[in-house]
Short mmCIF file of the C-alpha atoms (twelve columns), coordinates in Angstrom:
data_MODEL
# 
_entry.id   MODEL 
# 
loop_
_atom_site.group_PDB 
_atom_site.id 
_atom_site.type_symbol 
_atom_site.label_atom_id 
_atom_site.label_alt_id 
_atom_site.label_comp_id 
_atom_site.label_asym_id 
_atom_site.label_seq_id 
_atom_site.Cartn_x 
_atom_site.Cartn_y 
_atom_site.Cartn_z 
_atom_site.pdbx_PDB_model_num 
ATOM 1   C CA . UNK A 1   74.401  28.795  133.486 1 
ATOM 2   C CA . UNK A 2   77.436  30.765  132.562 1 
ATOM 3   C CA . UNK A 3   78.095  28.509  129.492 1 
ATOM 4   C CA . UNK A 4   75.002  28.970  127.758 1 
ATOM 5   C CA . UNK A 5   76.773  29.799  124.301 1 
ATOM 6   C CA . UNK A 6   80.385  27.622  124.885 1 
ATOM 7   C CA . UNK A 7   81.339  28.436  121.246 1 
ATOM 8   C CA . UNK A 8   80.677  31.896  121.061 1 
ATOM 9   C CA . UNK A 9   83.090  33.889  119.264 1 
ATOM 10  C CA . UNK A 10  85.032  36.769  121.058 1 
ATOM 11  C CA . UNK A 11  86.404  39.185  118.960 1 
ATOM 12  C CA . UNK A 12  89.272  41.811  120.143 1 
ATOM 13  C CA . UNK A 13  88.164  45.581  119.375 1 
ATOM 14  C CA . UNK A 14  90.709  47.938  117.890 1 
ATOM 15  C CA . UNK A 15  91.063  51.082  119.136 1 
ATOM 16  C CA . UNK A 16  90.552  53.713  117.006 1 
ATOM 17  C CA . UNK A 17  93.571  56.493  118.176 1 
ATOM 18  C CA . UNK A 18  92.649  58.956  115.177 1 
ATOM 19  C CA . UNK A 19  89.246  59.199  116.624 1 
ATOM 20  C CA . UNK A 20  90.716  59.736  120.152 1 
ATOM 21  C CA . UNK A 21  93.283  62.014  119.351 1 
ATOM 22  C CA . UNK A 22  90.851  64.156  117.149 1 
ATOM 23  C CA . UNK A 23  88.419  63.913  119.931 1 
ATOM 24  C CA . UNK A 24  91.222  65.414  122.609 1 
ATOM 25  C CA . UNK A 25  92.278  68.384  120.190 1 
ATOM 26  C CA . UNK A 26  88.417  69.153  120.003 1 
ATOM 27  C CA . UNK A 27  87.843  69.112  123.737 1 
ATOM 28  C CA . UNK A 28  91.522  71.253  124.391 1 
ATOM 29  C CA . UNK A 29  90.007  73.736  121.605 1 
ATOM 30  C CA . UNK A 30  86.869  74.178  123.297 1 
ATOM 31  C CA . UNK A 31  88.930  73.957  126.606 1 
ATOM 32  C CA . UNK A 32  90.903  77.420  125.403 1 
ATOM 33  C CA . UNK A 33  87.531  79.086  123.796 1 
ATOM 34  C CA . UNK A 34  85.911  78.989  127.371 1 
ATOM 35  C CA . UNK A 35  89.108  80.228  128.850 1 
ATOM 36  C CA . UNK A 36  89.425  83.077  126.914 1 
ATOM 37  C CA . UNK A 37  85.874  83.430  126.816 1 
ATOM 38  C CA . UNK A 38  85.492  84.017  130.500 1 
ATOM 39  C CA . UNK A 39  88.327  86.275  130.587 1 
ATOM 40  C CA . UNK A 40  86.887  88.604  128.057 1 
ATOM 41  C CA . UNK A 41  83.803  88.181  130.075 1 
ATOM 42  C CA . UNK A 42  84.919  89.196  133.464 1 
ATOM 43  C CA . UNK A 43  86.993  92.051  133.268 1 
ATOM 44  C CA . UNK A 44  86.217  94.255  135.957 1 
ATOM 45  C CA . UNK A 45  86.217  98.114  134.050 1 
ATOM 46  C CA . UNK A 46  84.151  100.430 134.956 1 
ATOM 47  C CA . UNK A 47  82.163  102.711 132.109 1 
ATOM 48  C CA . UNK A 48  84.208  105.672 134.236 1 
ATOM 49  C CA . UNK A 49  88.044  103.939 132.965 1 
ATOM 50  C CA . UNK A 50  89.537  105.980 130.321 1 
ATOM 51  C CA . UNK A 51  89.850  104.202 127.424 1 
ATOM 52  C CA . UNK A 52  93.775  103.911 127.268 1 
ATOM 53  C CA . UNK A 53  93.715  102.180 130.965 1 
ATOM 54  C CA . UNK A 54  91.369  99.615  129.667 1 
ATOM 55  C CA . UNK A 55  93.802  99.021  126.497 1 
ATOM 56  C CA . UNK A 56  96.774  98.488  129.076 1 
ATOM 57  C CA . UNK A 57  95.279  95.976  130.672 1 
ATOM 58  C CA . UNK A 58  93.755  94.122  127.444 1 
ATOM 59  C CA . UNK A 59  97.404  94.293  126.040 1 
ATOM 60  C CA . UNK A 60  98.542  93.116  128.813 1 
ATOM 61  C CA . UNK A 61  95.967  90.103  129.682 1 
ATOM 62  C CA . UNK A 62  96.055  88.689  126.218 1 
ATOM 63  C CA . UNK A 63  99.650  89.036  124.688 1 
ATOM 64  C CA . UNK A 64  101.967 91.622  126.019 1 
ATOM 65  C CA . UNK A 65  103.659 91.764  122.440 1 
ATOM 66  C CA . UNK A 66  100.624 92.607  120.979 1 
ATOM 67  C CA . UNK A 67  100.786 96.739  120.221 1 
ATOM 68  C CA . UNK A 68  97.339  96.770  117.139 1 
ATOM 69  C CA . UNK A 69  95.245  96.401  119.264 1 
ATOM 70  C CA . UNK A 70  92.007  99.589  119.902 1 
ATOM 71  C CA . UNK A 71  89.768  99.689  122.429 1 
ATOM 72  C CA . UNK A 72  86.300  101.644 121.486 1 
ATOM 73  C CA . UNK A 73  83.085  102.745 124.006 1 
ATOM 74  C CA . UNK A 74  79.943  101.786 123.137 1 
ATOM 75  C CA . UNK A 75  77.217  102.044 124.369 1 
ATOM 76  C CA . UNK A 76  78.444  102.073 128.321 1 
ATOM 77  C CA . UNK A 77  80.701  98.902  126.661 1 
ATOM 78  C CA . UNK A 78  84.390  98.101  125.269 1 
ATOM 79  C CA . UNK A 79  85.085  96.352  122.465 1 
ATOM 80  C CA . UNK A 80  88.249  95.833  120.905 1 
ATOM 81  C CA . UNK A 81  88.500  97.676  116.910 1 
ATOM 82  C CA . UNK A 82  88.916  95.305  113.928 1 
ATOM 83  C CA . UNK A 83  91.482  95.452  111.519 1 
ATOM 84  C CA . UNK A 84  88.837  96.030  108.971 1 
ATOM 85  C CA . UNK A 85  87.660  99.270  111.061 1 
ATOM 86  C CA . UNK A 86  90.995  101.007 111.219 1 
ATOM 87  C CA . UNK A 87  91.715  100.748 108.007 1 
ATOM 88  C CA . UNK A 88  88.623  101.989 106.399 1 
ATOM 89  C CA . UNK A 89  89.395  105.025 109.353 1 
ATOM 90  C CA . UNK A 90  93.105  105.301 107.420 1 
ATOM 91  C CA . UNK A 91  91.570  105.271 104.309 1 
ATOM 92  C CA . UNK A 92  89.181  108.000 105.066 1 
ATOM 93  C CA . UNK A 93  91.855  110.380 106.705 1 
ATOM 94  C CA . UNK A 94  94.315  109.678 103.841 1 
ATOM 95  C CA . UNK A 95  91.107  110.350 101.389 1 
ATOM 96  C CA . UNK A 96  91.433  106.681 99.470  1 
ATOM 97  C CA . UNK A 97  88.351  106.237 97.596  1 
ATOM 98  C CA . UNK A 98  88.211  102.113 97.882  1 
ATOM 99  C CA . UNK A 99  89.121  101.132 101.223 1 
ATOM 100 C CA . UNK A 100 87.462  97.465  100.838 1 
ATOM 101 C CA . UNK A 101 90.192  97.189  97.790  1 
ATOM 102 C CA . UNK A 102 92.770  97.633  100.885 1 
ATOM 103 C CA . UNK A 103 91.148  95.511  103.047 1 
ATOM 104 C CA . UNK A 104 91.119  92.242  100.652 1 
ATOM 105 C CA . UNK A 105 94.517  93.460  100.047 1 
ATOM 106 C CA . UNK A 106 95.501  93.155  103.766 1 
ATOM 107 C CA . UNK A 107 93.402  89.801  103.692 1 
ATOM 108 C CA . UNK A 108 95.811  88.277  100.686 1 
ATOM 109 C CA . UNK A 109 98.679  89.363  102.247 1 
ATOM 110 C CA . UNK A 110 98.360  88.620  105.944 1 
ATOM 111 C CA . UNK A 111 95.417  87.060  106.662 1 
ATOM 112 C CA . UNK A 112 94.865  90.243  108.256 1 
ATOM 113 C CA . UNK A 113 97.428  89.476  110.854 1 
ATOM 114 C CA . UNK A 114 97.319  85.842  111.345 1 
ATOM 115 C CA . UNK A 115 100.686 85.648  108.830 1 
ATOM 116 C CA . UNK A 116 102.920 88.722  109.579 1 
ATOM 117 C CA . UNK A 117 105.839 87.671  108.486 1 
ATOM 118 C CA . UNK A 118 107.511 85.911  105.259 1 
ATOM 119 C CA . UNK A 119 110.778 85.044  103.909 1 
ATOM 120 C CA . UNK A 120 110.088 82.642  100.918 1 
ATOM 121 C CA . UNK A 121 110.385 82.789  97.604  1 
ATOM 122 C CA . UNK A 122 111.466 86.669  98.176  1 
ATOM 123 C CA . UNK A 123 114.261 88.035  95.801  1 
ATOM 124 C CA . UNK A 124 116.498 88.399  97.186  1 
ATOM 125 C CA . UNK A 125 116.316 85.966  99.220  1 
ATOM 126 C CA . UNK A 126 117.506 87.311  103.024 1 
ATOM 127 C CA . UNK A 127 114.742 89.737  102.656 1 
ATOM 128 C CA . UNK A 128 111.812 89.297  104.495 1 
ATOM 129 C CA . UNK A 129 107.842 90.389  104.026 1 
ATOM 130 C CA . UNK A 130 106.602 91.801  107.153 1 
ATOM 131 C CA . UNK A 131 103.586 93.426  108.746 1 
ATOM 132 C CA . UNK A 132 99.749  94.160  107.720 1 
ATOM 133 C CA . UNK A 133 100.823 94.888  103.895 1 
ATOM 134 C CA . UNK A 134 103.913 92.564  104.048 1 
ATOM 135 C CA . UNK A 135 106.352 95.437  103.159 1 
ATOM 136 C CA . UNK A 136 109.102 94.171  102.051 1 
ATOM 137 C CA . UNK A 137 113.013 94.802  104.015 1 
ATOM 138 C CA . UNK A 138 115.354 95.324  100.930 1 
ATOM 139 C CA . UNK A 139 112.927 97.233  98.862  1 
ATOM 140 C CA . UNK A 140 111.974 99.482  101.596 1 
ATOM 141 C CA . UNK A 141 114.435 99.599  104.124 1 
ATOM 142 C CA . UNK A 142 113.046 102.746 104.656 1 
ATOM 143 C CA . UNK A 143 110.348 101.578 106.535 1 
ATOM 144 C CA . UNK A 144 111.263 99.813  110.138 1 
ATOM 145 C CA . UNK A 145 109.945 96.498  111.657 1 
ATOM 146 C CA . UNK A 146 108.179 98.747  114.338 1 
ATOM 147 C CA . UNK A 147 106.327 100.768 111.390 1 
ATOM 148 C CA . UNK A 148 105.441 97.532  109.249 1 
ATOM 149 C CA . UNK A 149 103.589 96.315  112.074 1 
ATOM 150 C CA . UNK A 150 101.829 99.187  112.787 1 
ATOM 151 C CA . UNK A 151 98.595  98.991  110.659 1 
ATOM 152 C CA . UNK A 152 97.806  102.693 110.740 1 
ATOM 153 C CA . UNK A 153 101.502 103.370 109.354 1 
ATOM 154 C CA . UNK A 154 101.320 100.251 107.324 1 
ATOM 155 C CA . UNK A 155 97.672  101.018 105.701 1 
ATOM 156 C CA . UNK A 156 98.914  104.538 104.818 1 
ATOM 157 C CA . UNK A 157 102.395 103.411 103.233 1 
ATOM 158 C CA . UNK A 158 99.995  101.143 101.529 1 
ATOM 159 C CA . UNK A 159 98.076  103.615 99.917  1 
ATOM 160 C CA . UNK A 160 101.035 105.847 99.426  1 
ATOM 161 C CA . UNK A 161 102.143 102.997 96.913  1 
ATOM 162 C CA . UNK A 162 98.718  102.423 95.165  1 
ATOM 163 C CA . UNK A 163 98.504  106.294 94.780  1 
ATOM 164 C CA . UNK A 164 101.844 105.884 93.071  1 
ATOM 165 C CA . UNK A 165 101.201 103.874 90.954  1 
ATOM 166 C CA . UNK A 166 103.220 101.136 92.275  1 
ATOM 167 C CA . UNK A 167 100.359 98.761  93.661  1 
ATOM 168 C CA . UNK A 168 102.074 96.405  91.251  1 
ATOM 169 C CA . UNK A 169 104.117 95.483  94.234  1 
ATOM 170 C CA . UNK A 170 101.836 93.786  96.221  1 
ATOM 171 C CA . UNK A 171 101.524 90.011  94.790  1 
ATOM 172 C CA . UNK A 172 98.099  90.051  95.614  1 
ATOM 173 C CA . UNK A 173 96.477  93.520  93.371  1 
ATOM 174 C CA . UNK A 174 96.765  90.852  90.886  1 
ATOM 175 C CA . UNK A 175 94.668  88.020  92.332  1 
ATOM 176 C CA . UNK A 176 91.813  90.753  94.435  1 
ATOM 177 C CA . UNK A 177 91.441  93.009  90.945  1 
# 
């Protein structure tokens, strides 16, 4: 009874290890997104925390290094401030009439944070691009790595410059125009 096809053929299966290894970066990503996730989700403030207490121990939870970030209330809730917010705020207080022109221009040149730093293809070429505007260190060694990666200071040097004149400086004015 075991032998009812003798000749049947048995073929070896590959394994697929693109699939597999795609498959395990998919489930560590979702892994990390719960993580964080629940983090966000349980921490225990109370609507009666000042604001700056709540910011300490954001800063703190999530990356220690990390100095950008603003906390808001509302609505009895936190939530943290996006780039986008504080620099239309900047804009306002500095009296910049186009503060989505800054914005894209903080997109182009940092992926609004993601990419704060860059030393290629700079002239010359120990100089490095840092911070929300990617300000560069030779041409304005005026400006410190501490102020470059502040995105109030940065966002106001920023429109210092394009009040100037000089918005010529960024690469990008010429590919968000």
């Amino acid at each position: 009874m075991n032998n009812l096809f003798p000749y049947s053929i048995k073929r070896k299966r590959k394994t697929n290890w693109r699939l597999i290894f795609i498959a395990g970066l998919i489930i560590v990503a979702l892994i990390v997104i719960i993580k964080i996730d629940r983090q966000v989700k349980n921490i225990p403030f109370n609507n009666s925390q000042p604001v700056k207490e709540v910011e300490q121990e954001l800063i703190h939870r999530f990356d220690p290094r990390e100095k950008e970030i603003e906390i808001v209330r509302e609505n009895g809730k936190f939530r943290i401030k996006s780039p986008a917010e504080i620099i239309r705020e900047v804009a306002q207080q500095e009296n910049f009439n186009d503060p989505d022109f800054l914005i894209r221009l903080c997109e182009c040149e940092s992926s609004t944070g993601e990419r704060m730093s860059n030393n290629k293809r700079n002239k010359p070429s120990f100089s490095e691009d840092r911070g929300w505007f990617q300000i560069n260190s030779y041409w304005h060694n005026e400006v410190s790595e501490e102020q470059a990666y502040n995105i109030r200071f940065a966002t106001k040097f920023a429109i210092n410059l394009i009040k100037a004149g000089q918005a010529n400086q960024f690469i990008c004015t010429k590919l968000i125009k």
